[in-house]
Residue frames relative to the residue before (quaternion, step in Angstrom):
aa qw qx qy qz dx dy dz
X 1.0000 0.0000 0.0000 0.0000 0.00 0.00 0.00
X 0.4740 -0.6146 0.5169 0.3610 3.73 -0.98 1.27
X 0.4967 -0.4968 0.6967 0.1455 3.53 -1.64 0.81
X 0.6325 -0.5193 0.5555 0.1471 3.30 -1.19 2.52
X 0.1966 -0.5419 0.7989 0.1713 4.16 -0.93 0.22
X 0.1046 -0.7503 0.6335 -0.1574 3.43 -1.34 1.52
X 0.5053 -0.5643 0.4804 0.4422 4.00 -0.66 1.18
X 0.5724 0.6083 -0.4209 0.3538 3.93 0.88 -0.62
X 0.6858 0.4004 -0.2563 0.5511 3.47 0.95 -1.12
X 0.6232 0.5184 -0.4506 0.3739 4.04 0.85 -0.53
X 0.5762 0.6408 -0.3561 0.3613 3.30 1.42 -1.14
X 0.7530 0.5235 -0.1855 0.3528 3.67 0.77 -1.53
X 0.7533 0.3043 -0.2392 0.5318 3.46 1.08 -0.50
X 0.7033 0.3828 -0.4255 0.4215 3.42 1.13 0.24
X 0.4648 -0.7594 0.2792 0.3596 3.38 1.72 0.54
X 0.5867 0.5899 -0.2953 0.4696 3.73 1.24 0.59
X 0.5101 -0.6114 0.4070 0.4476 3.75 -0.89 0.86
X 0.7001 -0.4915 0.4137 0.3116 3.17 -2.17 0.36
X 0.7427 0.4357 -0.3820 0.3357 3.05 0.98 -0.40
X 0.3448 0.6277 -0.5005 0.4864 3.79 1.63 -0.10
X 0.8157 0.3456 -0.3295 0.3264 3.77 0.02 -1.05
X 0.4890 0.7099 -0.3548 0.3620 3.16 1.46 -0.23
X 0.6979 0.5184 -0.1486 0.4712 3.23 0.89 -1.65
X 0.5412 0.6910 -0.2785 0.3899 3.61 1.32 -0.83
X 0.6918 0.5531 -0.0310 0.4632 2.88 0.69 -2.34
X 0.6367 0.3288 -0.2438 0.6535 4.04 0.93 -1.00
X 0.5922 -0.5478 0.5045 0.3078 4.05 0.15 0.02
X 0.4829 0.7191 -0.3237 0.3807 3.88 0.82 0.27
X 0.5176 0.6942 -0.3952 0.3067 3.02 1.42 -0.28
X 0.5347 0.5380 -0.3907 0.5215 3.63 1.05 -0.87
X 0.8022 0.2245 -0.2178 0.5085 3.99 0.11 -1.26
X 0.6098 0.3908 -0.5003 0.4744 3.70 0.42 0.99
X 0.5576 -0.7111 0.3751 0.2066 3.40 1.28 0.47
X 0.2156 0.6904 -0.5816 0.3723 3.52 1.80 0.67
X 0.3088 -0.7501 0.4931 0.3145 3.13 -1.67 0.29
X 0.7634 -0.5162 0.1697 0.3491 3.17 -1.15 0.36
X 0.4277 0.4241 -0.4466 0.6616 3.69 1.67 -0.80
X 0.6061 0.4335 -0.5872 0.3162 4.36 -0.77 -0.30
X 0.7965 0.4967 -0.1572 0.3069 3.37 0.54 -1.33
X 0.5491 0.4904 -0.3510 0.5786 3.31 1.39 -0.40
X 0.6844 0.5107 -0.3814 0.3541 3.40 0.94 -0.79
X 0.6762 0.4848 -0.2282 0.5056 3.49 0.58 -0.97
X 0.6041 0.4556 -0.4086 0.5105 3.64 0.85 -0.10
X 0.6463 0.4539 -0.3478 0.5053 3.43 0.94 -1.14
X 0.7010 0.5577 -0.3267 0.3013 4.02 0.47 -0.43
X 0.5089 0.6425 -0.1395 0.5556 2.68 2.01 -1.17
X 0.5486 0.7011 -0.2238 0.3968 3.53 1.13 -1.21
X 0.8421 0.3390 0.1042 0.4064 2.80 0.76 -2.23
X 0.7442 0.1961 -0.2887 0.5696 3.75 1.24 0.16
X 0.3724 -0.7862 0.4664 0.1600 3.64 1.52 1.71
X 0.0058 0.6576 -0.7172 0.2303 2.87 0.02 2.59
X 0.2288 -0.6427 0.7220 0.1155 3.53 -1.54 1.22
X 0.2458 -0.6800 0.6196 0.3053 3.66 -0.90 0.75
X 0.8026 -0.2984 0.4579 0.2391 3.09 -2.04 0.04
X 0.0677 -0.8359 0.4892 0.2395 3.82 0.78 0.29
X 0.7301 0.4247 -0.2723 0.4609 3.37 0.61 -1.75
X 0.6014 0.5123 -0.4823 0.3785 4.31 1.03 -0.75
X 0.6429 0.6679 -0.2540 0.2760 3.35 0.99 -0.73
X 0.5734 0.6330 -0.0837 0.5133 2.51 1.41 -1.08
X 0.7484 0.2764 -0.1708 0.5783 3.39 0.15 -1.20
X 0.5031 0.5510 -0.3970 0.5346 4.48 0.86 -0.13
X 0.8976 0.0583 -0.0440 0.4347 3.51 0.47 -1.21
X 0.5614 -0.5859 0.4017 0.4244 3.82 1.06 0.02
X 0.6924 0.5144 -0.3214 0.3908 3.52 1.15 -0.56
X 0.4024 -0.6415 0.5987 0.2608 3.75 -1.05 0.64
X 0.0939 -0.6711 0.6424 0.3580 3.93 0.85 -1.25
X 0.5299 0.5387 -0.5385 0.3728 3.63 0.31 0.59
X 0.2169 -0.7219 0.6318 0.1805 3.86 -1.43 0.44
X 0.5109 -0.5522 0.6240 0.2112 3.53 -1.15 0.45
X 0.3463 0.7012 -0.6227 -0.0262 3.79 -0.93 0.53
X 0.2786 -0.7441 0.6035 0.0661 3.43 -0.97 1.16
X 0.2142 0.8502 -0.4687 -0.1074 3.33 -0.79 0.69
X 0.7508 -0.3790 0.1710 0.5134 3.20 -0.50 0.00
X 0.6107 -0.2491 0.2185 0.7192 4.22 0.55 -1.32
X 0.5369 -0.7546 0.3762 -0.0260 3.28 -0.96 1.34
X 0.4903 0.7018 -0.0260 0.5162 2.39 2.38 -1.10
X 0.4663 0.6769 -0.1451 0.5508 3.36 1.42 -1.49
X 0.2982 -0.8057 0.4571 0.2304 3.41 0.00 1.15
X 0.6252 0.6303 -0.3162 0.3345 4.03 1.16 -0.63
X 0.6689 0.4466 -0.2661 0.5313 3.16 1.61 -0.62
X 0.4704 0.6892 -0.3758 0.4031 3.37 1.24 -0.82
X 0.6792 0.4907 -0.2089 0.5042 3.44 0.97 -1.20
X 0.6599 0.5700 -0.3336 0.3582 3.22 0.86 -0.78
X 0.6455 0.5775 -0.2201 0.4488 3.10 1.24 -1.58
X 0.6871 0.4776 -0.3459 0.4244 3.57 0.89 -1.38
X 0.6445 0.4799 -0.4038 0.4374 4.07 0.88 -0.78
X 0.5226 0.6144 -0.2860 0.5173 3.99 1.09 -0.94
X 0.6674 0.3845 -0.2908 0.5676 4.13 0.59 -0.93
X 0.8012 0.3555 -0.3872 0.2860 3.43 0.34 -1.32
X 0.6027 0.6562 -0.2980 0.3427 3.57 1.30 -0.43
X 0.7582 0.4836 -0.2037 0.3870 3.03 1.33 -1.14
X 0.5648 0.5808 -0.3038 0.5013 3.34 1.75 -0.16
X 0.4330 0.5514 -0.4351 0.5649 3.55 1.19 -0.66
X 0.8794 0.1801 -0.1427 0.4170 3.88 -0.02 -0.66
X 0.3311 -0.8932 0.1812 0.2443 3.39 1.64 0.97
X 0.1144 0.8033 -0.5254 0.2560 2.86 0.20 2.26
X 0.1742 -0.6708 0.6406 0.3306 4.04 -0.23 -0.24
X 0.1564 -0.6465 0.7361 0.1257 3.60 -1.60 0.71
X 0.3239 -0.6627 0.6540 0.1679 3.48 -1.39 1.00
X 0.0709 -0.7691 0.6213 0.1320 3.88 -0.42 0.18
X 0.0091 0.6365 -0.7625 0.1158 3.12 -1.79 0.91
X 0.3762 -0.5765 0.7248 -0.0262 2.69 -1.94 1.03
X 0.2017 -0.6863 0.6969 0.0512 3.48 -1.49 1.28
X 0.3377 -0.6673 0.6389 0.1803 3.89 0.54 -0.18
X 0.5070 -0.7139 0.3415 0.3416 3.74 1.01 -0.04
X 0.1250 0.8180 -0.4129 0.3804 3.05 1.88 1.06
X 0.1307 -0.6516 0.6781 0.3138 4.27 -0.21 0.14
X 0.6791 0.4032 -0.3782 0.4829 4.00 0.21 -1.06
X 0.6262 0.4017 -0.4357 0.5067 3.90 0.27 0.10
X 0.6364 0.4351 -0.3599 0.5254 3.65 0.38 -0.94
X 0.5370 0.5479 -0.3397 0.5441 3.94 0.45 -0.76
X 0.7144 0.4899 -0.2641 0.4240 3.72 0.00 -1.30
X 0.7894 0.4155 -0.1774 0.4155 3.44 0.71 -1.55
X 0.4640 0.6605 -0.4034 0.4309 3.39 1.38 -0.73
X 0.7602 0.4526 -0.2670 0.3821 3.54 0.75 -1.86
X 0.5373 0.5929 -0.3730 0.4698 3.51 1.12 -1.22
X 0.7237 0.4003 -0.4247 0.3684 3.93 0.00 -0.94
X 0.5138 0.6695 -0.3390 0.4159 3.70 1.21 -1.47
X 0.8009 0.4393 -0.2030 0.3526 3.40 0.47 -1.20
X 0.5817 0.5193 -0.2734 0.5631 3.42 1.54 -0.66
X 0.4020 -0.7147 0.5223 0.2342 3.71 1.60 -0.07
X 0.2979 0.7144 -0.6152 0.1496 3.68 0.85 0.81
X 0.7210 -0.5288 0.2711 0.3565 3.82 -1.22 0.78
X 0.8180 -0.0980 0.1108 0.5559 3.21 0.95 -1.38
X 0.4188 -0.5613 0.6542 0.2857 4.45 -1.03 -0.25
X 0.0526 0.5157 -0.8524 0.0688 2.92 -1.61 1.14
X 0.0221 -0.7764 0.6082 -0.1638 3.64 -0.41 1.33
X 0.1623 -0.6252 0.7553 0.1112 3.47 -1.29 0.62
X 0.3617 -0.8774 0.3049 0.0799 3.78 -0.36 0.90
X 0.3296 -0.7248 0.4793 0.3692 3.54 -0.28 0.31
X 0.7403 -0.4762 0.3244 0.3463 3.25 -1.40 -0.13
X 0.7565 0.3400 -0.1630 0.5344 3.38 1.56 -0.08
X 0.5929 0.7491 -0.2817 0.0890 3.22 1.11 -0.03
X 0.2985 0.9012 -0.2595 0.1775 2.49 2.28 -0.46
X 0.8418 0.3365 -0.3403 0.2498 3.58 0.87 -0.80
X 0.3505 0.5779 -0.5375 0.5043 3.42 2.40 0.35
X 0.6266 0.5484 -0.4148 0.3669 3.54 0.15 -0.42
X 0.6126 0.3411 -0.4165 0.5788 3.82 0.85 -0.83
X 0.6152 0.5491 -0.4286 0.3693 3.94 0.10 -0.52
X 0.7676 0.1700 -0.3908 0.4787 3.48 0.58 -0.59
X 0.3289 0.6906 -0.5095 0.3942 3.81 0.73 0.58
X 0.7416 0.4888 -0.1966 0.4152 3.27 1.06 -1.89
X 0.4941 0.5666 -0.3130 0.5804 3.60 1.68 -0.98
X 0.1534 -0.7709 0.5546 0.2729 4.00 0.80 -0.46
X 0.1833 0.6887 -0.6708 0.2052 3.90 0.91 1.40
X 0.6420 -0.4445 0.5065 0.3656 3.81 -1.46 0.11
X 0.3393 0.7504 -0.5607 0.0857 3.36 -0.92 0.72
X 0.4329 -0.7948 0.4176 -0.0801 3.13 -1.40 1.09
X 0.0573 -0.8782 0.4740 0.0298 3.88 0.48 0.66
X 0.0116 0.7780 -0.6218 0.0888 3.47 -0.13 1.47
X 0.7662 0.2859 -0.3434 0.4619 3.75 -1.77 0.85
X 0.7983 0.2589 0.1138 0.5318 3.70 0.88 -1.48
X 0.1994 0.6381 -0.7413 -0.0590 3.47 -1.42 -0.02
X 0.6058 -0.4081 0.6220 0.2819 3.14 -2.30 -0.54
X 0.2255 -0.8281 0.4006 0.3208 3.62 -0.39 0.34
X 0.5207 0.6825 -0.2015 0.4716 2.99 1.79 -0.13
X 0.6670 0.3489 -0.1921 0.6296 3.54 1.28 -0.51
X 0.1852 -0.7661 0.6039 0.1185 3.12 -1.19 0.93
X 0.1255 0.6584 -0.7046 0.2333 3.51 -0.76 1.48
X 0.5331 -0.5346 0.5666 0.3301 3.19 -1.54 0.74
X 0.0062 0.8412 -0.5225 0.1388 3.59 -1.49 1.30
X 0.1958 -0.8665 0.4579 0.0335 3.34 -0.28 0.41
X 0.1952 0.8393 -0.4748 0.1789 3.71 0.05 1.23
X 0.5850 -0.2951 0.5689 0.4971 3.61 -1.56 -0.31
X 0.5558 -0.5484 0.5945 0.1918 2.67 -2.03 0.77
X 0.0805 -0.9205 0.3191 0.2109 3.51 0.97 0.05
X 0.4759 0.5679 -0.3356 0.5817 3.48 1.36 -0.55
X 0.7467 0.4474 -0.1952 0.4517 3.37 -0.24 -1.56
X 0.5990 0.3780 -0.3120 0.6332 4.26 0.22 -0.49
X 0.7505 0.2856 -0.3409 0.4888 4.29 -0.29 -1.18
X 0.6494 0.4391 -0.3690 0.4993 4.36 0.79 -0.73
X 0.5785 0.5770 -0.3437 0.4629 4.07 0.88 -0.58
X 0.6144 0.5974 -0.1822 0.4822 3.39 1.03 -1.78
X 0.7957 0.3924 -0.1000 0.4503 3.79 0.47 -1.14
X 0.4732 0.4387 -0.4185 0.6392 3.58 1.25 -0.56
X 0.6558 0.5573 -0.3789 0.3403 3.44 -0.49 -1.32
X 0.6429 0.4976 -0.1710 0.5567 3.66 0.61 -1.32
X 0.5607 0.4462 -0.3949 0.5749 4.07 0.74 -0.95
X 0.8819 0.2860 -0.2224 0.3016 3.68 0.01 -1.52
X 0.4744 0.5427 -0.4355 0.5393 3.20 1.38 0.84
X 0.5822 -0.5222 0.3559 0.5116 4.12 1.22 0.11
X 0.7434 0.4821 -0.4265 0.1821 3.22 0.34 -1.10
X 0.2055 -0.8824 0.4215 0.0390 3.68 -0.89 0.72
X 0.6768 0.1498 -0.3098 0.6508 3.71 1.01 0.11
X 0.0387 0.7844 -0.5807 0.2145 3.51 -0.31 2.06
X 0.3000 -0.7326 0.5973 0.1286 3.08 -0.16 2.05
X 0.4369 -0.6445 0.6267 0.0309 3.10 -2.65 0.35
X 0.2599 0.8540 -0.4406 -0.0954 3.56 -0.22 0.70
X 0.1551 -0.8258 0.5323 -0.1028 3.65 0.13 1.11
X 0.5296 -0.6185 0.4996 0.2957 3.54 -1.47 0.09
X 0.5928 -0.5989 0.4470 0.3002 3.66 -1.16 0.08
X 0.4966 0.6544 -0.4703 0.3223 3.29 1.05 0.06
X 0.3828 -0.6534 0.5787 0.3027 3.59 -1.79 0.74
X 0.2610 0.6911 -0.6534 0.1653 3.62 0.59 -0.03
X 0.5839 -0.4038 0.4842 0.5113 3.86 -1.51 0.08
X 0.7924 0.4183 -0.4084 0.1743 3.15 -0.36 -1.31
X 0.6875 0.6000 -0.1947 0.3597 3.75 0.57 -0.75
X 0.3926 0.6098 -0.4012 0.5596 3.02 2.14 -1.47
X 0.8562 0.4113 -0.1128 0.2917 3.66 -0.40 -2.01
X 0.4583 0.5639 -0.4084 0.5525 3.61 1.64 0.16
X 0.7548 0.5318 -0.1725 0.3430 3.61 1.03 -0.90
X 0.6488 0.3401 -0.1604 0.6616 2.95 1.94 -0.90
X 0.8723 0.0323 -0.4807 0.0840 2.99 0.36 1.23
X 0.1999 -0.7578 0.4399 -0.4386 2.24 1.08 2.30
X 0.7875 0.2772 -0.1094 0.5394 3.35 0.22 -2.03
X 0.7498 0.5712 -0.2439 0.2283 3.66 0.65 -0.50
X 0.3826 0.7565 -0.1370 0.5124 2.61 2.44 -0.32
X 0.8248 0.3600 0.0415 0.4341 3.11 0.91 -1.70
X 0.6602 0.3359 -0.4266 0.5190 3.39 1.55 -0.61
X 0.4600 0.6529 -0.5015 0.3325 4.04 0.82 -0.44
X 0.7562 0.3431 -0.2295 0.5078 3.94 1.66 0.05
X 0.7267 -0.5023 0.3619 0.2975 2.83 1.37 -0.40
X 0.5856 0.6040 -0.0208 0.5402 3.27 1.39 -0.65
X 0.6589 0.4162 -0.4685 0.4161 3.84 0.61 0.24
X 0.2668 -0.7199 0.6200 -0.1616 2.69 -1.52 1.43
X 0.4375 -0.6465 0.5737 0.2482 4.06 0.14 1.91
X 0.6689 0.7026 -0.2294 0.0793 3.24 0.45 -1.39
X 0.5735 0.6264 0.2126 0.4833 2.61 1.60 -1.65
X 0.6376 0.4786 -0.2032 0.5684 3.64 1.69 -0.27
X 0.1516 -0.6172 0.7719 0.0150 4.12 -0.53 1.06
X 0.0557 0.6711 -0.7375 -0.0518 3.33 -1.78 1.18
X 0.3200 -0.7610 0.5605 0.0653 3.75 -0.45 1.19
X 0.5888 -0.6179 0.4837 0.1935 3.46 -1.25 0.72
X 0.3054 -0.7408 0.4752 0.3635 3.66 0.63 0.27
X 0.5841 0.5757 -0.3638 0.4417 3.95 1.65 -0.68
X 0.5615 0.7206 -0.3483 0.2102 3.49 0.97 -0.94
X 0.4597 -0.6927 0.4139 0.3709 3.22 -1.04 1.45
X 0.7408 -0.5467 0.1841 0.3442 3.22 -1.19 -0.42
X 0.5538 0.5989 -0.1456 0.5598 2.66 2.24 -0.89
X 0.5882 0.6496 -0.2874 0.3866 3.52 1.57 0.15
X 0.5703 0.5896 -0.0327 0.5710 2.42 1.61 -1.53
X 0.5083 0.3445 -0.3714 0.6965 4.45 1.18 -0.33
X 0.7759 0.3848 -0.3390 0.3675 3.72 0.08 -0.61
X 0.5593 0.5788 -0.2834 0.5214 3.87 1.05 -0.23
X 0.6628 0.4715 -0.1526 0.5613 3.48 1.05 -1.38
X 0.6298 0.6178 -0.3262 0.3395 3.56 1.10 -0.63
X 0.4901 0.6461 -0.2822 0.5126 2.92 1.25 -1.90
X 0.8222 0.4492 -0.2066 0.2820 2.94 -0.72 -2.43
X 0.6661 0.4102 -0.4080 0.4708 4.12 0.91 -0.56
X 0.8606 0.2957 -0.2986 0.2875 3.41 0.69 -0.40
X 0.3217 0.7187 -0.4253 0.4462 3.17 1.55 1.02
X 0.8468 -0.0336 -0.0451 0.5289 2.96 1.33 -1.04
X 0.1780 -0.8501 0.4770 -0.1347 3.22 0.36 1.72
X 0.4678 0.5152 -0.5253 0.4896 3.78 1.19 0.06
X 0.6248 0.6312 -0.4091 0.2095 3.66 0.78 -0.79
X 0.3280 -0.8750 0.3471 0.0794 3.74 -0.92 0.85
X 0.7550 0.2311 -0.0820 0.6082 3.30 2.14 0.20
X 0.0483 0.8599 -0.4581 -0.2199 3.21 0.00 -0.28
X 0.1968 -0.7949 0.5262 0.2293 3.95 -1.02 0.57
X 0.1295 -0.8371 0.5035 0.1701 3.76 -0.29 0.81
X 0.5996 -0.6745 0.3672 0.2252 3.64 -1.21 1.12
X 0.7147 0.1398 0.0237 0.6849 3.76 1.29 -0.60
X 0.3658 -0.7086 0.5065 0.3279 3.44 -1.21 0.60
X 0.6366 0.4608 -0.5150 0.3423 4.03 0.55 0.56
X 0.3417 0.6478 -0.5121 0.4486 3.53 1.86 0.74
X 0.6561 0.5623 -0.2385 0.4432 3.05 0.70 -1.30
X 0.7465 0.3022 -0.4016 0.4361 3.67 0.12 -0.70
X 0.6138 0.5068 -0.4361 0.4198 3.73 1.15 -0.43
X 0.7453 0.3760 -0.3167 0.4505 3.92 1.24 -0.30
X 0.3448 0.6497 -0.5127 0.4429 3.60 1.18 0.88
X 0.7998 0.1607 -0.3135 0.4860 3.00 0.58 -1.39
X 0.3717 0.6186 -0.6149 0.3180 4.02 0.59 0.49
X 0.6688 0.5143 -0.3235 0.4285 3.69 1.09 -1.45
X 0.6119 0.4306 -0.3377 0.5711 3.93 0.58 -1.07
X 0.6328 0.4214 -0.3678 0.5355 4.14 0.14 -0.62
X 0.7734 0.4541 -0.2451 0.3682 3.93 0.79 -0.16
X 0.2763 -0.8092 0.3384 0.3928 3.07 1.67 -1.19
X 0.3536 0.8307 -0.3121 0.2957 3.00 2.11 0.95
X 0.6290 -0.6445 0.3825 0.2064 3.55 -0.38 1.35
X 0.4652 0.5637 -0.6755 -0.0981 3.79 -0.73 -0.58
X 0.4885 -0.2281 -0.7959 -0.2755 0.75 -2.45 0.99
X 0.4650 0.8396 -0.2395 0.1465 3.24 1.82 -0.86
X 0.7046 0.1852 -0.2562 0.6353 3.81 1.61 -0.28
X 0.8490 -0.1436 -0.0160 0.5083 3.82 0.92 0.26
X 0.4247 -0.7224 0.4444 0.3166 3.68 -0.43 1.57
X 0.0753 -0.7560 0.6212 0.1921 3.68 -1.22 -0.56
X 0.0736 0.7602 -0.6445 -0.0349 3.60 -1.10 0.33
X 0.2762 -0.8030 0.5252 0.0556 3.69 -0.92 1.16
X 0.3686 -0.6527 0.5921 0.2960 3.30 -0.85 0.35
X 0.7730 0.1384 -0.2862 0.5490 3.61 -1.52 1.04
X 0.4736 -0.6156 0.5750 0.2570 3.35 -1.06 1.04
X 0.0444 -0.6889 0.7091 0.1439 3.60 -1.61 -0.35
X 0.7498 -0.3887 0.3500 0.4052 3.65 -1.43 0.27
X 0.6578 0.5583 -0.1505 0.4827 2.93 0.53 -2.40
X 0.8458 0.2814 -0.3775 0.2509 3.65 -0.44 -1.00
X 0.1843 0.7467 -0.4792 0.4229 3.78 1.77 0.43
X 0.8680 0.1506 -0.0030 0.4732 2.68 -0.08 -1.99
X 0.3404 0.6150 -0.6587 0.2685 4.04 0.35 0.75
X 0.0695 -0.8204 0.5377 0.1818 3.00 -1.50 0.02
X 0.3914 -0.2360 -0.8815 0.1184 1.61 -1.32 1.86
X 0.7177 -0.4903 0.3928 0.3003 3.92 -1.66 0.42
X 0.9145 -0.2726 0.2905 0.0703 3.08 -1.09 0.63
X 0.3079 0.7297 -0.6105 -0.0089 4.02 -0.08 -0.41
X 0.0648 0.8090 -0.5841 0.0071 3.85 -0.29 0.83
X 0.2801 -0.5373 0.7380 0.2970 3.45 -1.34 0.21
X 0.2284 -0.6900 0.6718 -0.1430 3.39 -0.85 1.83
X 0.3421 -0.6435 0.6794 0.0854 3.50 -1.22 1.59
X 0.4880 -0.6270 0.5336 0.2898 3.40 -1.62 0.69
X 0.1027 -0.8112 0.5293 0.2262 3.81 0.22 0.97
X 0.4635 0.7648 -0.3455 0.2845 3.39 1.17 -1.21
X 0.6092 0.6505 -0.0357 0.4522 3.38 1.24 -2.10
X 0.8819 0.2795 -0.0524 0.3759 2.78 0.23 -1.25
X 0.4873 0.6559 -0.2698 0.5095 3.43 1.29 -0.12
X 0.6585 0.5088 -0.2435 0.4983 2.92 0.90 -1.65
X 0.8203 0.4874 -0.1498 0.2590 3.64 0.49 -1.00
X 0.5303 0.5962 -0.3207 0.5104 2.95 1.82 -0.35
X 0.5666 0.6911 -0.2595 0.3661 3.09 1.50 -1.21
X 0.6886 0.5555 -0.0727 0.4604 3.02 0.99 -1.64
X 0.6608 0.4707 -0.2662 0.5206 3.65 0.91 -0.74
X 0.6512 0.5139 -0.3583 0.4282 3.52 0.87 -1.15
X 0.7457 0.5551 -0.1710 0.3264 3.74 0.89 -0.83
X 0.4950 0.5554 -0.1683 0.6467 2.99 1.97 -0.37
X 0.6647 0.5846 -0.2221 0.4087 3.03 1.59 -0.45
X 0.5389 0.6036 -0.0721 0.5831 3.07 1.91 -1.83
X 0.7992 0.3814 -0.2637 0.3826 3.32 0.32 -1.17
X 0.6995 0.1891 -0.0864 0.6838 4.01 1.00 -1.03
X 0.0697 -0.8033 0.5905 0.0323 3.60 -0.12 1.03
X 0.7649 0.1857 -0.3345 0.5183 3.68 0.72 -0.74
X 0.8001 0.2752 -0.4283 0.3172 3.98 0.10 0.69
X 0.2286 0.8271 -0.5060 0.0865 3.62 0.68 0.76
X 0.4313 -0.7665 0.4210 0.2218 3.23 -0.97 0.08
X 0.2807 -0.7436 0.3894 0.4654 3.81 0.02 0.55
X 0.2033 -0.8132 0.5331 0.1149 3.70 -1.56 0.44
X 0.0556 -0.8084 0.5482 0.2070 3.66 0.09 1.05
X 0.0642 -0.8377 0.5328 0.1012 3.85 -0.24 0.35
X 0.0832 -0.7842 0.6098 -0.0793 3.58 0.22 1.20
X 0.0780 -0.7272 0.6808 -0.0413 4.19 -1.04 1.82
X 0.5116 -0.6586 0.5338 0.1400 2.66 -1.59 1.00
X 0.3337 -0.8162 0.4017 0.2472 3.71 -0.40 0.78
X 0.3597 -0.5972 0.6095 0.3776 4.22 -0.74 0.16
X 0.1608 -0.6316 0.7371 0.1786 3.24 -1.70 0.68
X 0.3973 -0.7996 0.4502 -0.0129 3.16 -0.83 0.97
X 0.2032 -0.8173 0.5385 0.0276 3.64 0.70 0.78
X 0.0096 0.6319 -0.7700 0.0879 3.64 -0.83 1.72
X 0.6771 -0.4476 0.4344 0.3905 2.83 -1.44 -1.07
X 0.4821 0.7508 -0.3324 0.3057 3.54 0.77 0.30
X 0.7260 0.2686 -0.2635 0.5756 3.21 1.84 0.11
């Protein structure tokens, strides 16, 4: 039987006392005044004779789980997927576990999952919010646990967050489309009041009236519930109401895959009877043909920073600082306009 790896055995080959690897291993090494060549070392040793701590001793020794709670929206959703996968790979580099969950944009699910993590005593929340969650969210404020608001916030509530510029990418997206000729460029987007969609919309309209050119008319809100086959049938309607239109900008990239098959269910050209550009990239619209044009969020970025904020969070709970971090998105020029 393989021999348990023990801080005893990290201690001996990294030539330092148990209690140095201790303090390391729990994150203490910086506020125990280890230096920085010790700590790399013992991590690297620690690395290198694949020591698993004790989760549940740890746990019950220090109160901490090293695990993080992340709730998003549909996991499935290839933007979050990314998100989640850049959020895991970070948090393991600095040996955390992440629990994921999905709200489906449910508020009584998002509520549910909130309590379920609380209860599992995860460390800290990286949460992309529903439309209602705002007062579980002030509760774990009031509980003063770490928590992070990625994709979304509340403008009312101050918490440190990290999001898309969302204006700036939906006002970029639409110009772009102007300085390409095209001029009665419909919107289809979801009904939701969350910020982010609000500020996709405004600048949308702000784009278009700074020429002249907005048009109420010209604007599809979608149910964020809608099946999928609702959502091709909504998009259907709404193109052939307004067939004078010459482009279209979509608000989320699983609009978009529901208004492909509206365009192929129509016999609608792009770019040749009406350009299109989607927000959030996707596999599929790579390899469409013709490709894609998306305004693409920095997931990489942004991941990284939530991470980063949440730990600053974990580590100095009573003197953090709030952080509103507001990215700028890439438009991405395919062939679709």
């Amino acid at each position: 039987m393989k021999k348990k790896i023990t801080i005893k055995d990290i201690a001996k080959t990294a030539n330092v006392s148990v209690t140095t690897v201790s303090f390391v291993l729990n994150d203490k090494g910086e506020k125990m005044r280890i230096s920085e060549e010790v700590i790399k070392k013992v991590l690297k040793v620690a690395e290198d004779l694949k020591f698993k701590p004790n989760i549940i001793a740890s746990s019950l020794r220090t109160g901490k789980t090293r695990s993080i709670g992340l709730i998003v929206e549909d996991i499935s959703n290839q933007f979050f997927s990314e998100l989640a996968k850049v959020i895991e790979r970070e948090a393991i580099q600095l040996n955390y576990r992440v629990f994921y969950c999905s709200t489906g944009g449910d508020d009584e699910r998002a509520v549910e999952l909130v309590n379920s993590l609380l209860q599992a005593n995860v460390d800290g929340f990286i949460i992309t919010p529903t439309e209602k969650l705002k007062t579980t969210i002030d509760r774990l404020l009031e509980l003063q646990l770490p928590v992070v608001l990625i994709d979304r916030y509340f403008e009312e509530q101050d918490i440190s967050h990290v999001v898309l510029d969302n204006y700036e990418g939906a006002y970029k997206a639409t110009h772009y489309l102007l300085e390409k000729g095209y001029k009665k460029i419909a919107f289809i987007t979801n009904s939701s009041k969350l910020i982010q969609m609000q500020l996709r919309k405004k600048g949308y309209i702000d784009a278009l009236t700074a020429v002249g050119l907005f048009d109420d008319s010209k604007i599809l809100d979608l149910d964020y519930l809608h099946s999928e086959n609702e959502r091709i049938e909504m998009i259907s309607a709404f193109l052939k109401a307004t067939s004078e239109t010459d482009a279209v900008l979509f608000g989320a990239n699983y609009l978009l895959i529901a208004g492909l098959q509206s365009f192929m269910k129509l016999n609608i050209k792009i770019p040749t009877d009406k350009a299109v550009i989607s927000f959030d990239d996707h596999d599929s619209f790579r390899l469409h043909s013709p490709s894609i044009t998306v305004l693409a969020q920095p997931i990489e970025e942004m991941a990284k920073k939530a991470v980063k904020l949440l730990m600053i969070q974990m580590n100095d709970e009573s003197n953090h600082i709030i952080v509103k971090e507001k990215e700028l998105g890439s438009l991405i020029i395919r062939e679709s306009v």
